[in-house]
N, C-alpha and C positions, 0 to 999 in steps of 0.2 A: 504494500500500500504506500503512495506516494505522501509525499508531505503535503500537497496542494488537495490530495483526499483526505486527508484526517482533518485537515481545517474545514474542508467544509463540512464535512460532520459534523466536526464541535460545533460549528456553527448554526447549523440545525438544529442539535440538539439543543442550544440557546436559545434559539427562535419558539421553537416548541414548549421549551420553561416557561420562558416568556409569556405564551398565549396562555398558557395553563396555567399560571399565576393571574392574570390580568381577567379572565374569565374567571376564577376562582373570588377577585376580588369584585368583580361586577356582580354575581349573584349574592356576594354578601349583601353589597350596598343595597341590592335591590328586594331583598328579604328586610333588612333593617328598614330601609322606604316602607314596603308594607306594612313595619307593626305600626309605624306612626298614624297609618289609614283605618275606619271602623271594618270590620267586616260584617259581610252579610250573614244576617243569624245568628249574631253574635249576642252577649248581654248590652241591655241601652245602658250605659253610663252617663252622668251629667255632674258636672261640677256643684258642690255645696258646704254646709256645714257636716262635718265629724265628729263625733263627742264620743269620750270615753265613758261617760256617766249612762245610768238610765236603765232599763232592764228591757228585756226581750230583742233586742237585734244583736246580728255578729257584725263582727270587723275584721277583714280579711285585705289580703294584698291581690289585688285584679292583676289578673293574669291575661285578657281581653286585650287583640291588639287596635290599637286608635292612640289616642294623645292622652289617657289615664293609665294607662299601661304601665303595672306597679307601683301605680298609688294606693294609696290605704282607700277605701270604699267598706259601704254598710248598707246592711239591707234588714228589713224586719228578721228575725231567725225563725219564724213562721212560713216565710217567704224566701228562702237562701237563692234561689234561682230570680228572682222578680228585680227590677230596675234598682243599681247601684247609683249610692253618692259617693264622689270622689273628692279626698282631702287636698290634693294635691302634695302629699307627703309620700315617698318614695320609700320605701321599704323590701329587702330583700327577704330579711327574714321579720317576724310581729308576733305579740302579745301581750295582752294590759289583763288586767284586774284590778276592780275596785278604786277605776277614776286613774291608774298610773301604766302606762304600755314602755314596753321595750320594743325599740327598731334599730336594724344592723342593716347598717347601709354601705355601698359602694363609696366612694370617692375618689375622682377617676382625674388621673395625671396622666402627663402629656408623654409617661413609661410606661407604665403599668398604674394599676386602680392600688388604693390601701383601703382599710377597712372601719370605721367606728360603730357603736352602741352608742345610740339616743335614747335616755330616758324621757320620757313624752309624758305631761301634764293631762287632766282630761282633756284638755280643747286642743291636742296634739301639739303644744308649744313644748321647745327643747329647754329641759330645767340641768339637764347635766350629758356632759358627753366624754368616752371612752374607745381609746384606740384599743380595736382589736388586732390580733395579731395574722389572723390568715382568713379564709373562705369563710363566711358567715353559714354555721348549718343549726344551729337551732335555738330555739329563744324561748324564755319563759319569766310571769310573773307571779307572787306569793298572790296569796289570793287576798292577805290585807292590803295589797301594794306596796309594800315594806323593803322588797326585797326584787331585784331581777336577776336573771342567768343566762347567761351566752356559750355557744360553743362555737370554736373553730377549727377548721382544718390548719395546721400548719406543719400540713408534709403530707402530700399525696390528697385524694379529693374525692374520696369514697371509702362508705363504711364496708361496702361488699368483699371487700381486697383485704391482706392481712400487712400493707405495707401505706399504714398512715400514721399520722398523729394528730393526737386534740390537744386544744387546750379548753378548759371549762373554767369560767369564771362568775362569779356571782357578787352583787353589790347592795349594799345598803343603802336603800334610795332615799332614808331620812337625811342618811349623813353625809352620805357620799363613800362612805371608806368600801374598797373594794378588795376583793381579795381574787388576786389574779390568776390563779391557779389552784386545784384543789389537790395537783399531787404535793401541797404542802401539808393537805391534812394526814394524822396518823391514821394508820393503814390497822383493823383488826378484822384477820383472816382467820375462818373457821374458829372463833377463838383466840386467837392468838395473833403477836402483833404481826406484820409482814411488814417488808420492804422489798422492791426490786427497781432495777432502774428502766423497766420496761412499762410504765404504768400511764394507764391514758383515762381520763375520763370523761364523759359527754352526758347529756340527754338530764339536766337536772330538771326535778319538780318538785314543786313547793308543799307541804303542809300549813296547816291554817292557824298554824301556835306560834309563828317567826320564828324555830330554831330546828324543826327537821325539815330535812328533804332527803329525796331520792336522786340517786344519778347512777350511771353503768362505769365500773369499774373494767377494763382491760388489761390482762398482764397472761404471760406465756403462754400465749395463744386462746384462750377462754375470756368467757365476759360473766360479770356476775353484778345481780342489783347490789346496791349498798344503797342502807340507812345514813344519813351525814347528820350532823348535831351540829350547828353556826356555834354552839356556844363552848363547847369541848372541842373544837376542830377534830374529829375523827368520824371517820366513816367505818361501820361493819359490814361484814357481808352479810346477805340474805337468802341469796338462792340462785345457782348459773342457770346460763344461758339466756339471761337479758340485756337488751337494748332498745336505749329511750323509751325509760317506764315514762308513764301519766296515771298520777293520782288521782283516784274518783273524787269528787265535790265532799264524801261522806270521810277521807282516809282508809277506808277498808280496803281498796282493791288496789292493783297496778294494771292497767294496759300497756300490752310490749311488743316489740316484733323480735321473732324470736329465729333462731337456726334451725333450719330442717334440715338434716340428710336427705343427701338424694336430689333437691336442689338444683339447678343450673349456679354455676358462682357465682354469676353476675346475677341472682335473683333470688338471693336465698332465706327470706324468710315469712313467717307467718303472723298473721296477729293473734293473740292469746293473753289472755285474763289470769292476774293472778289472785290468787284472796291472801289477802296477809297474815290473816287470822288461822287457817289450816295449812296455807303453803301448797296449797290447790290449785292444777291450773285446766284451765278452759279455755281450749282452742276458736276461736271466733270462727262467725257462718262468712268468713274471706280468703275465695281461692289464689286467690292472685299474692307475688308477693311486693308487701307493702314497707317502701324504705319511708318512713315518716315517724315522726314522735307524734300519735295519735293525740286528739282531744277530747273531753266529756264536755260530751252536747246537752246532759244533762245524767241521773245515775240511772239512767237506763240504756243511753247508746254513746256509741262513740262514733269520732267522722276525723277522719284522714285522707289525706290525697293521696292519688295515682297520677301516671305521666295520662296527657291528655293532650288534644288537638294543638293546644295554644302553651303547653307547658304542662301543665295539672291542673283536675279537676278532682271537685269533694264526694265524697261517699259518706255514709255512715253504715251502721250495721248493729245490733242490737246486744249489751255490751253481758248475755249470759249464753252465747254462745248457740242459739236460736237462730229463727228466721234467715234473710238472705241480705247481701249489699245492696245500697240502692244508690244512683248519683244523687244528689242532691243543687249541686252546683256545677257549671261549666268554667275554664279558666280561673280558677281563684284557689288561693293555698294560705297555710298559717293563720287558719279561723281563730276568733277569738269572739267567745260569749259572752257576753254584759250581762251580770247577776244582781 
């Protein structure tokens, strides 16, 4: 092969980069152009007030493409599917209780985005804000408003893989003092204390006293619930094979998604019901597997998302392990119930 042939090959081969990149970048632009646009069939959204107060609606983050596209929106919770109001508040990950919400938002540099926590007032004004450290995956408040929790990826970008890491942090939203991480708290396993340097934890949720919660413990390969105490920093364990419990309205129960053998990898788990009280557990009427930290819609059902047209859409499913899933909601994720 001559030299005047290999050049033009490379050069070919450039050419063909070249188009392949440039058409790679035109369908992006032109997908990003669309969400800014309403689609047909989609939920009506319209601009208004949001409030954290008040009882019977949820608040969730609109998944709907148009120009409210992951804003905080509310709809009766009689009505989850029926015409959304839009705060104009952007939110990747949401949840309030009792008049105070947490929102974990992008912030998007001219490298790469970094990450913060917004504590949100009822009328969705920002009383306090926290740089988080990696990918926003889940969020949670105390059910007095006392208290919020975040989790982030910082290293790798899914729970289905056994090559990530969290960080889980939780704040006192009277005071502000936050504590940045919970592998600071002492570890008591099966009894006894534990340490390892492999330990990850996510998915906290609140109890309704300010000083327990739940969150999933990760260490040499296995996940297990743990109990956490705000006021002894220590966490126990409870019982393997949980991730991102949610505590019923009552404290008796955990919702989790849970590992099933047999599994695809990339899809490995189920939802299932623990009772605290006998260490009982009840697999949920949901075939599909469900990556979400579920929520109580009330102590009879539970609603979590699945992936969906527009990103994900909500379900519920009745939380003793009965009846069937049902949508509930198109486009919309990270519901949150006003009690």
């Amino acid at each position: 092969m001559t030299v005047r042939t290999r050049i033009l090959i490379l050069l070919s081969a450039v050419v063909a980069l070249a188009a392949v990149g440039a058409a790679s970048v035109l369908h992006a632009s032109a997908r990003a152009d669309r969400r800014d646009h309403t689609q047909a069939g989609g939920p009506k959204v319209t601009p208004g007030t949001v409030s954290l107060t008040g009882h019977g609606r949820m608040v969730f983050r609109n998944m709907a493409w148009g120009p409210h596209r992951d804003e905080l929106t509310t709809v009766p919770a009689s009505d989850p599917a029926g015409p959304r109001t839009a705060s104009g508040v952007k939110c990747l990950r949401f949840y309030a209780a009792s008049g105070t919400g947490v929102c974990l938002q992008a912030v998007h540099g001219p490298v790469s985005d970094t990450y913060r926590a917004l504590i949100l007032d009822d009328r969705l004004r920002t009383r306090d804000h926290y740089d988080v450290p990696g990918i926003p995956s889940r969020a949670r408040v105390s059910p007095t408003g006392h208290f919020a929790a975040w989790t982030a990826f910082v290293g790798g970008d899914s729970y289905a893989g056994t090559n990530f890491s969290t960080r889980a942090a939780i704040v006192d939203t009277r005071t502000g003092e936050l504590i940045p991480s919970l592998e600071a708290f002492r570890i008591v396993k099966d009894g006894h204390p534990y340490r390892a340097a492999d330990t990850n934890f996510w998915g906290v949720t609140f109890a309704a006293d300010d000083r327990t919660f739940y969150a999933t413990l990760a260490t040499r390969g296995s996940t297990h619930l743990v109990r956490g105490d705000l006021r002894t920093r220590t966490v126990t364990t409870l019982h393997a094979n949980v991730e991102c419990p949610s505590l019923s309205p009552d404290g008796t129960r955990v919702a989790y998604k849970k590992r099933v053998k047999g599994l695809p990898k990339e899809a490995p788990w189920h939802l299932y019901l623990l009772d605290l009280r006998t260490m009982h557990e009840t697999p949920l009427a949901e075939p599909r597997s469900v990556d979400d930290q579920a929520v109580w819609k009330d102590t009879r059902t539970i609603v979590y998302a699945l992936p969906g047209d527009y990103g994900a859409d909500l379900y519920e499913v009745p939380a003793d392990g009965s009846g069937q899933p049902r949508r509930i909601s198109k486009a919309a994720v990270s519901p949150a119930y006003l009690r």
